[in-house]
Every structure is written in C-alpha cells, then in structure tokens.
C-alpha positions, -999 to 999 in steps of 0.1 A, spaced: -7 -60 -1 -1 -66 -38 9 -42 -68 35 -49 -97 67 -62 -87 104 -56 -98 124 -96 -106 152 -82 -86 155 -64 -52 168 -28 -60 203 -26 -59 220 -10 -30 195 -29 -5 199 -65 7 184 -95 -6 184 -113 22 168 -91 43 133 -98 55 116 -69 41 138 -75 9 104 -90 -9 86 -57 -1 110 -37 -15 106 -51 -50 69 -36 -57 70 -1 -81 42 4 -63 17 -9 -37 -23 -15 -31 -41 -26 -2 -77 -49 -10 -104 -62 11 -133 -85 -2 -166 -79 6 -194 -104 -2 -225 -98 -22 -246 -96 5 -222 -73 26 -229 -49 2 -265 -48 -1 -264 -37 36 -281 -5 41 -257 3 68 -220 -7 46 -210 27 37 -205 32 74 -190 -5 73 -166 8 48 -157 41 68 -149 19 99 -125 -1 80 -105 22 62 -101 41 97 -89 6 110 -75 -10 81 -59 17 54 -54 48 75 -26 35 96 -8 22 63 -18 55 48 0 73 78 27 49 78 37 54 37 33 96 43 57 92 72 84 71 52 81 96 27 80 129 41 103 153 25 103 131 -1 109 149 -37 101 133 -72 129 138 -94 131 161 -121 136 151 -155 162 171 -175 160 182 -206 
C-alpha cells in the first residue's frame, strides 16, 4: 500500500497505536508488478481479472464498508 503521507498522525487519534502509521496517508493505492514477459502472455488479461478479484476487491469492499454513509463536506461560501 503506498500513497502521500501526512508528517503527523491526525490529531484526535493515537500515535502509538499500531495502525497509527496508516492513518497518516491523504489517500491510498494498492500496486502489483508484473514482469515483461507476464505481460506478453496471451492469457494475462484474465491473469489480471483473477487478481484484482483476489487481491483489490476485498480492500475495495473493505474501504466502501469503512466509509459507508460517509459524506464529503461542503465548502461554505
């Protein structure tokens, strides 16, 4: 998981807390590497399909979850 990260833990949570180090990212992407030849496989969109179902959806699931009922702020003005 990587993505841009506050210096600071925001306040009103704990620094000490295990998760404190997630809790600094604004925001949060998930990678995977595939080699050169992985992707001259005739077969790796399927490849690719398969590991987003394994990989990506259950952190997909888990953020929409976490955030349900969730409302952006309005700005005033």
């Amino acid at each position: 998981m990587k993505g841009t990260a506050l210096k600071n833990v925001p306040s009103g949570y704990d620094a000490n807390s295990p998760q404190a180090e997630y809790l600094k990212y604004k925001s949060w992407y998930v990678e995977y590497s595939f080699s050169d030849e992985e992707l001259m496989e005739k077969d790796i969109v399927v490849h690719m399909a398969r590991l987003f179902q394994i990989i990506m959806k259950p952190f997909n699931d888990y953020l929409n979850k976490a955030l349900e009922g969730f409302v952006m702020p309005q700005r005033l003005g």
